[in-house]
C-alpha positions in Angstrom: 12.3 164.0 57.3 15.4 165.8 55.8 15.8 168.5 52.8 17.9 168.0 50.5 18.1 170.8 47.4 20.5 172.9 45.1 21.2 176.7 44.0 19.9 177.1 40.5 20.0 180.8 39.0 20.2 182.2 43.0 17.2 180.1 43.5 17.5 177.0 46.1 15.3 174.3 44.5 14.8 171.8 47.5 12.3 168.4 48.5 11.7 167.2 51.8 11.9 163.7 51.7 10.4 161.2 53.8 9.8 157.6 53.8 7.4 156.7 51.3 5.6 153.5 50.2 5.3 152.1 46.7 3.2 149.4 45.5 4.4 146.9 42.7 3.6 143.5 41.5 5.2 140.2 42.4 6.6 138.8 39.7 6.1 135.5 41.4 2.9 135.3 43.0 1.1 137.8 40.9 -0.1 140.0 43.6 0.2 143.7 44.4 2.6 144.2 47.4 3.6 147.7 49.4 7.6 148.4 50.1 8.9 151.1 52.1 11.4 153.3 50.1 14.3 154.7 52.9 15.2 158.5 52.9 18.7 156.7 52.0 17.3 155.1 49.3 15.7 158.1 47.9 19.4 160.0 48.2 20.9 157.7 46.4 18.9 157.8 43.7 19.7 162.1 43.6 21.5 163.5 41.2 25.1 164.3 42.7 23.9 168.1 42.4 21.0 167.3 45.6 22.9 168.4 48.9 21.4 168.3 52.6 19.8 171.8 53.1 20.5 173.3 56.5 17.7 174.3 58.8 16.7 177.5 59.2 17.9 179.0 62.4 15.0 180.8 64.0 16.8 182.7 66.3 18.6 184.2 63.4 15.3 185.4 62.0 14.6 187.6 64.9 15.3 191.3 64.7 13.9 195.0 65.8 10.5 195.8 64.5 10.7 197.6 60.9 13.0 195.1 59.5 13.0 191.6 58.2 15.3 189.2 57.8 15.8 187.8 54.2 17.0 184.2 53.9 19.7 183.8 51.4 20.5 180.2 50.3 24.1 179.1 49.4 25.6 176.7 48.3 28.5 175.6 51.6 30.7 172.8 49.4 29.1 169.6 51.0 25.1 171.3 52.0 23.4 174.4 51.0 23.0 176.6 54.4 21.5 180.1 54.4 23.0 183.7 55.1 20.6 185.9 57.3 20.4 189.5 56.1 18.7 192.3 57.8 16.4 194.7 55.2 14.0 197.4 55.9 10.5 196.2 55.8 9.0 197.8 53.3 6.1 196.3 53.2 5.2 197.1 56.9 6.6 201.2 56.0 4.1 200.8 53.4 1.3 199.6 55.1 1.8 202.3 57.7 1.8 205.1 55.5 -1.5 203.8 54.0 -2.6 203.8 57.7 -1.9 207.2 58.2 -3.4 208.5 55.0 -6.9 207.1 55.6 -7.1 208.5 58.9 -6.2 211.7 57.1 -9.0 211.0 54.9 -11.5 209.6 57.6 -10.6 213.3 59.3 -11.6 215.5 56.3 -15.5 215.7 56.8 -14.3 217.3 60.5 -12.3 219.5 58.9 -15.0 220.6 56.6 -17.8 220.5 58.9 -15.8 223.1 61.5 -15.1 224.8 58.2 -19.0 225.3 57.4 -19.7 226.0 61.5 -16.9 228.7 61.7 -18.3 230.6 58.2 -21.7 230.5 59.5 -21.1 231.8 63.2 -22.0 228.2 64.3 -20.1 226.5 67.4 -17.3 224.1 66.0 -18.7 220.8 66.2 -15.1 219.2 66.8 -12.0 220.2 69.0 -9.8 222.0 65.6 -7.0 222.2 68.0 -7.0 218.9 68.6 -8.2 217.3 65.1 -4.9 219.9 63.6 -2.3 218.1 66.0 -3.7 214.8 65.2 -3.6 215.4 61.6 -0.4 217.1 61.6 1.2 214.1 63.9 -0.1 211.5 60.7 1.3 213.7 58.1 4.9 214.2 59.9 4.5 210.0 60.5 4.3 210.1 56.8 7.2 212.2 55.8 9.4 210.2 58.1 8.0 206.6 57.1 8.5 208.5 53.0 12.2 209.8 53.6 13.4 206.2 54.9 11.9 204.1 51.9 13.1 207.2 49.5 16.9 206.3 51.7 16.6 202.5 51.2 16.3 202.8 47.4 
């Protein structure tokens, strides 16, 4: 198997192509035969605007956690090859924050229940010392997960 493809509007438009079997009729006996079409066959029949596509380089993909790396295709003269840039992962910040906001809210019926306990005299039914730093750790999580997505922009 091999790619070929071309850059169209920033956009690498590609095919893998592989050996692949036709069937057509013998002209002479009448009967339905198979051929084999070669990857070389199948390249010379692209357009001179098909180059071989690069593989991707795996070991360029890797990178500290909170970031991504984002394939960009180019086109190198004789093949299109790819330029490895590392961006923030927004997704992932994202996903975090949401994280950290519904244990906030999965917290508020402790908050309100040692709220009810304390205005009734009752014994708190939760540790408020340590349900506050808890809470206060996801809401500090969030500021700093806010302030570097609010910097990438």
């Amino acid at each position: 198997m091999v790619e070929y493809g071309y850059i169209e509007n920033g956009y690498l438009i590609s095919k893998i192509l592989k050996p692949e079997t036709e069937n057509y009729k013998d002209e002479e006996t009448g009967y339905i035969k198979t051929r084999t079409i070669s990857i070389n066959e199948q390249i010379e029949q692209l357009d001179c605007i098909w180059k071989p596509v690069a593989p991707i380089d795996e070991d360029k993909r890797k990178c500290e956690d909170g970031y991504i790396i984002r394939l960009v295709p180019y086109d190198a003269a004789d093949h299109i090859d790819y330029e490895y840039q590392k961006v923030l992962d927004v997704q992932k910040i994202r996903k975090d924050i949401a994280v950290q906001r519904e244990f906030l809210d999965s917290t508020d019926y402790q908050i309100t229940k040692c709220n009810e306990a304390y205005m009734l005299g009752d014994p708190l039914p939760y540790d408020l010392k340590a349900l506050h730093i808890e809470r206060q750790t996801a809401r500090d999580k969030i500021n700093e997960l806010e302030t570097i997505l609010n910097q990438a922009k």
